[in-house]
C-alpha positions as CSV (number, residue, x, y, z in Angstrom):
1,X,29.0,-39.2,71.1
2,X,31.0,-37.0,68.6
3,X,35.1,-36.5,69.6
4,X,37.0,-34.4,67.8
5,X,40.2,-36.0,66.3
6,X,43.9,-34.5,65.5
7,X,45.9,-36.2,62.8
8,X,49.2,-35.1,61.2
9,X,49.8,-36.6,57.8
10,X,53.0,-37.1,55.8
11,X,52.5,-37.4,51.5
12,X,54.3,-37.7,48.6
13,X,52.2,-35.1,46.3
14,X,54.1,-36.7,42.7
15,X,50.8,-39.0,42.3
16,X,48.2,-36.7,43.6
17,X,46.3,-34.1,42.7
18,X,46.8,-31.7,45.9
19,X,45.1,-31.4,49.3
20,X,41.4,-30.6,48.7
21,X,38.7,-32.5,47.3
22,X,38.3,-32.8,43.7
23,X,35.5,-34.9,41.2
24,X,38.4,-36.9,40.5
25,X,38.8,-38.4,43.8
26,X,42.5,-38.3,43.6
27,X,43.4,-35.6,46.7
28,X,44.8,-35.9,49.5
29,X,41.4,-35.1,51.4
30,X,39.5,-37.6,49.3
31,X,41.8,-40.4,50.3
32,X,41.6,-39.9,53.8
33,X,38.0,-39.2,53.5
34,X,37.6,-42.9,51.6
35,X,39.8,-44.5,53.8
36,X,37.2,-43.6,56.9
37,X,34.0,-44.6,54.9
38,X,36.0,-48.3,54.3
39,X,37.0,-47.9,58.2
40,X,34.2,-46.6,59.8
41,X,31.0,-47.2,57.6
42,X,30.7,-43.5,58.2
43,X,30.8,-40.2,56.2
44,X,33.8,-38.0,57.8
45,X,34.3,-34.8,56.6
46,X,38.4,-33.7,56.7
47,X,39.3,-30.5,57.3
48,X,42.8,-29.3,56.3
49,X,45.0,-26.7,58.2
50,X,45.6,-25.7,54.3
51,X,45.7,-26.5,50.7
52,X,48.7,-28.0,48.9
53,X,48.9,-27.7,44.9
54,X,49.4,-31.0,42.8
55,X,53.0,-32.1,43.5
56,X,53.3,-30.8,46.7
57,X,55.1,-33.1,49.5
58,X,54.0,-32.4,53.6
59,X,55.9,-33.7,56.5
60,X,53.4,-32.8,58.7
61,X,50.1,-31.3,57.6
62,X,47.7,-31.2,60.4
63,X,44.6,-32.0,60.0
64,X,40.7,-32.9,62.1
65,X,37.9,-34.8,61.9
66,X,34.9,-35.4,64.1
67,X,34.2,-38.9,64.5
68,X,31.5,-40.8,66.2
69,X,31.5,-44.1,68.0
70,X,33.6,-45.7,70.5
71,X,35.1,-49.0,68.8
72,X,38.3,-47.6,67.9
73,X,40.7,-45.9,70.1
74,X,43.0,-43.4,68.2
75,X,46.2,-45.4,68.0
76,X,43.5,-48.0,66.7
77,X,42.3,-45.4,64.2
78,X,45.7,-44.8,63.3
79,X,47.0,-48.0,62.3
80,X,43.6,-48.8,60.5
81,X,43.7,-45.7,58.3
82,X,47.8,-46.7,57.6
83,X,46.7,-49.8,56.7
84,X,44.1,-49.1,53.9
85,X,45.4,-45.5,52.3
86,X,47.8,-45.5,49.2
87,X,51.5,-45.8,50.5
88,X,52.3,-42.0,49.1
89,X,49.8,-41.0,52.6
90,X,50.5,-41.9,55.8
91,X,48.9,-40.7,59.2
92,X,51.5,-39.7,61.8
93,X,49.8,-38.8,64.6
94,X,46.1,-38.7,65.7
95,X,44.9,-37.7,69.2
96,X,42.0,-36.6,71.0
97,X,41.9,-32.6,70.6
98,X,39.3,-29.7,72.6
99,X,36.0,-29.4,70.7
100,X,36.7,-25.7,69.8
101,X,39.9,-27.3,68.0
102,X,40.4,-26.4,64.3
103,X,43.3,-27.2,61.8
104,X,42.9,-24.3,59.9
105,X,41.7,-21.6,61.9
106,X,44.0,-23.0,65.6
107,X,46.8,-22.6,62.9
108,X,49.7,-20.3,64.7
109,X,51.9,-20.6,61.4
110,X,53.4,-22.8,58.7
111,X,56.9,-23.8,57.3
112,X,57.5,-24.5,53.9
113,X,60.5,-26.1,52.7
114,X,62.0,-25.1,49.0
115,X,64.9,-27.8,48.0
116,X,67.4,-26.8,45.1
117,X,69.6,-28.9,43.4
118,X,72.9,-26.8,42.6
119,X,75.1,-29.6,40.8
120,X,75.7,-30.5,37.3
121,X,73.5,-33.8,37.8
122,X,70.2,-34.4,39.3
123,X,70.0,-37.9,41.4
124,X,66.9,-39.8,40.8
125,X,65.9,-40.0,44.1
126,X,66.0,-36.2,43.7
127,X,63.4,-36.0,41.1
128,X,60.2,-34.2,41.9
129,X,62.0,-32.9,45.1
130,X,64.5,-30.5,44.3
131,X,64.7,-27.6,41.9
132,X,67.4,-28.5,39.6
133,X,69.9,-25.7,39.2
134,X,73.5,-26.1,37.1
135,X,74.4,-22.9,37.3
136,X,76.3,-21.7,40.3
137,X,74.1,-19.7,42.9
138,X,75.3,-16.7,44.7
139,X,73.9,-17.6,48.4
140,X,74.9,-14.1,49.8
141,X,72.6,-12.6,47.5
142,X,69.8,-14.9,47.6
143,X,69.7,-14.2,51.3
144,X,69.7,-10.4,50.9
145,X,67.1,-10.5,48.3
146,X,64.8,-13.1,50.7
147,X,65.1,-10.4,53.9
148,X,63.3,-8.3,51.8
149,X,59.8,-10.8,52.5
150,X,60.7,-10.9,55.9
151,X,57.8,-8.7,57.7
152,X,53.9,-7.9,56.9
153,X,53.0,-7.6,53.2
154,X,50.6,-7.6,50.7
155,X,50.9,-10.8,49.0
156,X,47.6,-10.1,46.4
157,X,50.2,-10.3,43.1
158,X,51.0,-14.0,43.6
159,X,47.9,-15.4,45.0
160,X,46.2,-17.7,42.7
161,X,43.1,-16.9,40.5
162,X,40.7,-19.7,42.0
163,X,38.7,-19.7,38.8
164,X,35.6,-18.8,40.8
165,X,36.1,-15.2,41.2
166,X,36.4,-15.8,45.1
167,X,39.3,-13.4,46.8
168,X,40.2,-14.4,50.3
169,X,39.4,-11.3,52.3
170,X,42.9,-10.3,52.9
171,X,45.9,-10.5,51.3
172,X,48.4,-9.2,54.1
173,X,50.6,-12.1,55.4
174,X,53.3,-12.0,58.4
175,X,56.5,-14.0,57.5
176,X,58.7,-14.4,60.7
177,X,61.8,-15.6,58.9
178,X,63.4,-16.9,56.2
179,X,66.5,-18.9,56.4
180,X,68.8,-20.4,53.7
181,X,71.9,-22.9,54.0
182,X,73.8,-25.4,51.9
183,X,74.2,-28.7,52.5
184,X,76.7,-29.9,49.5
185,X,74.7,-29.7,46.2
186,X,71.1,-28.8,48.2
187,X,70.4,-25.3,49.1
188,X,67.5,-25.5,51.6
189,X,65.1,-22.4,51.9
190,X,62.5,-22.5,54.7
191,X,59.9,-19.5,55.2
192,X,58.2,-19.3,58.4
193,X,54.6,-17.6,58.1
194,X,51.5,-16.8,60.1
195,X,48.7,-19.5,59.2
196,X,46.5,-16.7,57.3
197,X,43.9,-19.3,58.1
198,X,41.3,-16.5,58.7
199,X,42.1,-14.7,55.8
């Protein structure tokens, strides 16, 4: 009998090539997806809450799967999967979750997290995490200019050109709030939106 699975994954996107599935087998997706065929003997299709591009790090992506058999408890799936994916993935969580569950479309909202780098030198641990800015940055207006997103808008002048000639059927996006603060050198900008995961 088929149970429907939770899992929320941390990555380091630097050595792959995004969330979804690509010929190259280098995605975030794909590795999970191999990692089960080495656990489980099965095919397991995993669906995303979202897409990440190439470089993109997640502290918590959620994620399902529907996976049959009884042999391996959860926790038991979770150490397996932790113990053959690359080191730049690593399952967090994975739980029993409702049938009707979805990562995508159960989605209330996402947070993204923008790092910048406002220092004359960039550590090395930095790299690949932080936008690296010398000059100084005004933080007052930064803020004013980013209440301006705050609110629904139409987002169709930055959305991505798929290649395909798919649009998603709406553009319109909620974002709840936007909030930016200085630690030292790192300005932190995080942008709460609505999931859009019917759009």
């Amino acid at each position: 009998m088929s149970q429907r699975l939770k899992l929320i994954i941390a990555y380091d996107g630097a050595p792959l090539a995004g969330w979804q599935s690509q010929l190259h087998g280098n995605t975030v997706q794909d590795q999970l997806e191999k990692a089960l065929k080495r656990i489980t003997g099965q095919a397991i299709r995993v669906h995303g809450a979202g897409r990440t591009d190439t470089g993109v790090h997640a502290l918590g992506q959620c994620a399902h799967i529907d996976f049959a058999g009884d042999k391996l408890t959860p926790p038991q799936l979770l150490t397996a999967l932790n113990a053959v994916l690359p080191p730049a993935i690593r399952v967090l969580r994975c739980q029993r979750a409702p049938n009707d569950f979805h990562a995508r479309f159960s989605a209330k909202g996402k947070i993204y997290r923008y790092r910048i780098w406002n220092a004359p030198v960039l550590p090395p641990l930095e790299y690949g995490r932080a936008w690296h800015i010398v000059q100084p940055l005004d933080l007052a207006k930064i803020k004013s200019a980013a209440s301006h997103f705050v609110g629904r808008h139409d987002f169709a002048p930055f959305a991505a050109n798929r290649g395909r000639g798919q649009r998603p059927k709406s553009s319109m996006r909620s974002i709840h709030s936007i909030e930016i603060r200085r630690r030292g050198p790192c300005a932190l900008w995080s942008c709460q939106n609505d999931s859009g995961g019917a759009g």
